[in-house]
KOLGULUM-359528 format. One record per residue (C-alpha): z negated, y, x. Coordinates in nm, 4 decimals. Each point is the difference from the previous one (the first is absolute). Layout:
REM residues N
Z | Y | X
...
***
This chain:
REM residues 206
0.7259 | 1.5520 | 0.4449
-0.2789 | 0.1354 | 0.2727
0.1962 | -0.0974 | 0.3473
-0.2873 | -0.1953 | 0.1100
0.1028 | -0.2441 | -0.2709
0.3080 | 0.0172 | -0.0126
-0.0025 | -0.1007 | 0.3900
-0.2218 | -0.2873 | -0.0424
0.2377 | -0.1447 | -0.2516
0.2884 | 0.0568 | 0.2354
-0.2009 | -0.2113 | 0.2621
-0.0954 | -0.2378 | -0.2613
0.3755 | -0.1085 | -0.1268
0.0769 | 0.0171 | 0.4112
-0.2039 | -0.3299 | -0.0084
0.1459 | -0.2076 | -0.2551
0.0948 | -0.2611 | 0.2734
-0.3932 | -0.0680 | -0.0258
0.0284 | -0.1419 | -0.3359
0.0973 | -0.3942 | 0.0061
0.2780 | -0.1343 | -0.1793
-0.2402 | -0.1720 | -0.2256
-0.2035 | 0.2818 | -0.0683
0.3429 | 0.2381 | -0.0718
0.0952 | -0.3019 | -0.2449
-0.3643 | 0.0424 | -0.2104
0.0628 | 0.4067 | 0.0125
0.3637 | -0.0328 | -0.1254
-0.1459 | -0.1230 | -0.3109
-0.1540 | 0.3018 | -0.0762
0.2484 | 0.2160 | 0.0708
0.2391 | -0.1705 | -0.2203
-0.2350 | 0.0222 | -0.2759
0.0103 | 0.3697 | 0.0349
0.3674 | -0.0241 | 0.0388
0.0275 | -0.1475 | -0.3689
-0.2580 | 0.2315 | -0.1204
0.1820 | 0.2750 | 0.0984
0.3693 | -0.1264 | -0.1042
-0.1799 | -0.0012 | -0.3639
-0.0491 | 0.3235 | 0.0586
-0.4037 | -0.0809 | -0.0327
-0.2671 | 0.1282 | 0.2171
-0.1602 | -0.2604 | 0.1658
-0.3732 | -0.0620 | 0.0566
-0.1407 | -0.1608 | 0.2524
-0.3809 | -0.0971 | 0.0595
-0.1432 | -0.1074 | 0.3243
-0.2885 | -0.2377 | -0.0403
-0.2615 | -0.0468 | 0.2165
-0.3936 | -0.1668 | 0.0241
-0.1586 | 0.3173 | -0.0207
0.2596 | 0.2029 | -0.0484
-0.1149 | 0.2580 | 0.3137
0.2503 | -0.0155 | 0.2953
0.2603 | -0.2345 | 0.0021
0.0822 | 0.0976 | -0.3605
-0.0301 | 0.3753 | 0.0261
0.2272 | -0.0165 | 0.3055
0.2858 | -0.1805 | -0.1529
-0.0017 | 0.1779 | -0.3483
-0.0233 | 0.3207 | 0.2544
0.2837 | -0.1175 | 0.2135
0.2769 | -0.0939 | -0.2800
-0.0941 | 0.3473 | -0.1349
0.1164 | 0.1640 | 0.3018
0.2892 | -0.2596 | 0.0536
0.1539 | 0.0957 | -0.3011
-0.0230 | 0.3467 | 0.0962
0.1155 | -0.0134 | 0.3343
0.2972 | -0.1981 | -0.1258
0.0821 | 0.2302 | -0.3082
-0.0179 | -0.2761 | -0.2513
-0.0812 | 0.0611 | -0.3511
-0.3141 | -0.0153 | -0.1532
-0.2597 | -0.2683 | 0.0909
-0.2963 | -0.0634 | -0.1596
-0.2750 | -0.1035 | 0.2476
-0.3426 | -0.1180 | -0.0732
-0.2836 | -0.2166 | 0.1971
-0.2594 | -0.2180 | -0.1398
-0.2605 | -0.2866 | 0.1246
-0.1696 | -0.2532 | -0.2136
-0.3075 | 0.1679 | 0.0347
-0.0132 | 0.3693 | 0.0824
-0.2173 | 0.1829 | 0.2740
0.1474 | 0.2601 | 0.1958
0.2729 | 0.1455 | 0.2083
-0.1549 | -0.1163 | 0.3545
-0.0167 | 0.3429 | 0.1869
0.1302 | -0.1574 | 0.3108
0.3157 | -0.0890 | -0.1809
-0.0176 | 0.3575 | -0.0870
-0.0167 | 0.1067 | 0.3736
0.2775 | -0.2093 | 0.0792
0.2501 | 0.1982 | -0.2766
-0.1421 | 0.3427 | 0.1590
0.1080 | -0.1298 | 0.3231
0.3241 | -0.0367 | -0.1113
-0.0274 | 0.3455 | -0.0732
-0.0534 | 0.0097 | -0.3978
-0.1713 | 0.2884 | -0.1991
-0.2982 | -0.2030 | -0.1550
-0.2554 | 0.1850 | -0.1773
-0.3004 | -0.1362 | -0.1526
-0.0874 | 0.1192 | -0.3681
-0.3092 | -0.1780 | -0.1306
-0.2449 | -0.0689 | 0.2762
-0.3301 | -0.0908 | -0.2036
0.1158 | -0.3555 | -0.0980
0.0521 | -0.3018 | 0.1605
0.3684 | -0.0187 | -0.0436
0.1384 | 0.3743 | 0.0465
0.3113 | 0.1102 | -0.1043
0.2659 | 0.0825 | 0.3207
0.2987 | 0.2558 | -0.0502
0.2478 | -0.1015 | 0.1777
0.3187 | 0.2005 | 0.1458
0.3075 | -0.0756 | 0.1906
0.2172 | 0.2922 | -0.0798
-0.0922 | 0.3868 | -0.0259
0.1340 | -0.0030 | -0.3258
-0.1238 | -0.2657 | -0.1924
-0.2754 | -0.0440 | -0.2423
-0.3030 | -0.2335 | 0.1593
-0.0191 | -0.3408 | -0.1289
-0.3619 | -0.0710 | -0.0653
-0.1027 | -0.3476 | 0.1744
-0.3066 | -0.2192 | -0.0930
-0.0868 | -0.3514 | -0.0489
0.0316 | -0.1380 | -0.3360
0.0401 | -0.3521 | -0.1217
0.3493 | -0.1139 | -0.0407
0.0539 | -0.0316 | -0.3155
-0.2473 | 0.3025 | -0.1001
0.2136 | 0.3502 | -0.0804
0.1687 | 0.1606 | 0.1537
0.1547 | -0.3151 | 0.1068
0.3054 | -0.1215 | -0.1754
-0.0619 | -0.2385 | -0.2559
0.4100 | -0.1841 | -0.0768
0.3331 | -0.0210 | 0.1839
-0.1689 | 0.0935 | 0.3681
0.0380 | -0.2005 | 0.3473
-0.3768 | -0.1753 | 0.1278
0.0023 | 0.0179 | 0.3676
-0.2580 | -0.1708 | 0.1321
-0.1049 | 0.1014 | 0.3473
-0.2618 | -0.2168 | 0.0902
-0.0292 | -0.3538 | -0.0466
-0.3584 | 0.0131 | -0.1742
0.1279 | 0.2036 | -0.2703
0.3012 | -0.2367 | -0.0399
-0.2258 | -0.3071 | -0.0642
-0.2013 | 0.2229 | -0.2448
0.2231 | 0.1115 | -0.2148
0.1996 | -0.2766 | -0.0664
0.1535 | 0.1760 | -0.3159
0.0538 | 0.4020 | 0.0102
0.1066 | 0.0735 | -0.4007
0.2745 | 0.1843 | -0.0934
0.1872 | -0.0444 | 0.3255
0.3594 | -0.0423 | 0.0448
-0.0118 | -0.1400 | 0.4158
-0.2568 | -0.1207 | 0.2227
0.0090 | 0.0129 | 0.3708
-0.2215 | -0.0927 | 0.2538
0.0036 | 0.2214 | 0.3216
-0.3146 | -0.0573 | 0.2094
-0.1282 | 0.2369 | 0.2614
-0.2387 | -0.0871 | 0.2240
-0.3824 | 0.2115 | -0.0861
-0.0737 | 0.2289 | 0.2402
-0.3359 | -0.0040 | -0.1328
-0.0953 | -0.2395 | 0.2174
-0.0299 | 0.2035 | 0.2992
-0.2137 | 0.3098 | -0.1628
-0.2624 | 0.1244 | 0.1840
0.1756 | -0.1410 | 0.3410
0.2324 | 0.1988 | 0.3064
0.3084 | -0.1501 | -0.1983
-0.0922 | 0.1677 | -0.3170
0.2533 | 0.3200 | 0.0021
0.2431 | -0.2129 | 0.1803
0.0209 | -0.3155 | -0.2816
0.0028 | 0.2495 | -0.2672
0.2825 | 0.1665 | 0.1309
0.1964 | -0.3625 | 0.1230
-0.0379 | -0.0755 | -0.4084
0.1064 | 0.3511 | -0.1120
0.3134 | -0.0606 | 0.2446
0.0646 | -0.3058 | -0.1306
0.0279 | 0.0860 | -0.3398
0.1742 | 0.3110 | 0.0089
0.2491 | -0.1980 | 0.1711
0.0712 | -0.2468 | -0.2305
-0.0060 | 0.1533 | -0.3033
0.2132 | 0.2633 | 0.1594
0.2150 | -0.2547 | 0.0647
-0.0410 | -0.1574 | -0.3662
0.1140 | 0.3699 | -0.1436
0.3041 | 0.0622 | 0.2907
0.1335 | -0.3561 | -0.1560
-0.0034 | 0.1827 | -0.3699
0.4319 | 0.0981 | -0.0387
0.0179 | 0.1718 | -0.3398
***
């Protein structure tokens, strides 16, 4: 894992005291569904849903990716989806290559580009861009729906072929583009959710 990251998820698990009780009880219920997944020895999948499926979503399917890395756990699949797509917001972008990730963009000429993204030396890029969420590559049976914003939650009221859905708002940092606070609320959210689902994935005993 690059040091950079590897460090900020070191800081990130230093701050579980941030999380409430409440909130720890919601994020428990993911990580036991990945506890059962795994003792029946299946890989689990896990979708995070959101409007427009551009930063909140892209950070949290980013951030279990990692957490199950960092933690040594076995396979997870991870996947991100909105009910409509767009793009991955290039200021959510800026936030991950603060953190220090290797991002590279592929396909330029469209409106929604594809982003290679890296955490480790080693390992092969996963390719991130918005899609619906229940388009492919998305998983279509026996996946978690986590629903990170409370738009998308009210929108899809039913997400087929799932086996749990949760509802974990974040706050949008959209709402301060374009102002002083920009950088700063995009990298508040990005701390925020690396720290609870690295909490949700330091909670998975296997």
């Amino acid at each position: 894992m690059l040091p950079s990251i590897e460090k900020y998820c070191q800081n990130r698990i230093q701050e579980f005291d941030k999380i409430s009780e409440e909130r720890k009880e919601q994020l428990s219920i993911l990580s036991q569904y990945l506890i059962k997944k795994y003792q029946k020895n299946h890989t689990p999948k896990v979708i995070v849903i959101c409007t427009h499926n551009s930063r909140r979503s892209h950070l949290g399917q980013t951030w279990l990716a990692v957490g199950a890395d960092y933690f040594g756990l076995p396979t997870l699949e991870t996947y991100s989806g909105g009910t409509e797509a767009t793009a991955f917001n290039p200021r959510a972008v800026a936030a991950l290559k603060r953190v220090g990730f290797d991002i590279d963009t592929k396909i330029e000429t469209t409106t929604n580009p594809n982003y290679e993204i890296k955490w480790s030396k080693e390992m092969q890029p996963y390719i991130a861009f918005s899609t619906r969420y229940d388009d492919a590559p998305n998983p279509q049976n026996d996946f978690a729906a986590i629903m990170v914003c409370t738009d998308a939650d009210e929108k899809c009221p039913i997400v087929l072929g799932m086996d749990l859905r949760l509802a974990l708002p974040f706050e949008d940092p959209k709402a301060f583009d374009d102002t002083n606070l920009e950088s700063q609320k995009y990298d508040e959210r990005c701390e925020q959710i690396a720290r609870e689902f690295l909490f949700v994935l330091n909670e998975v005993k296997i």
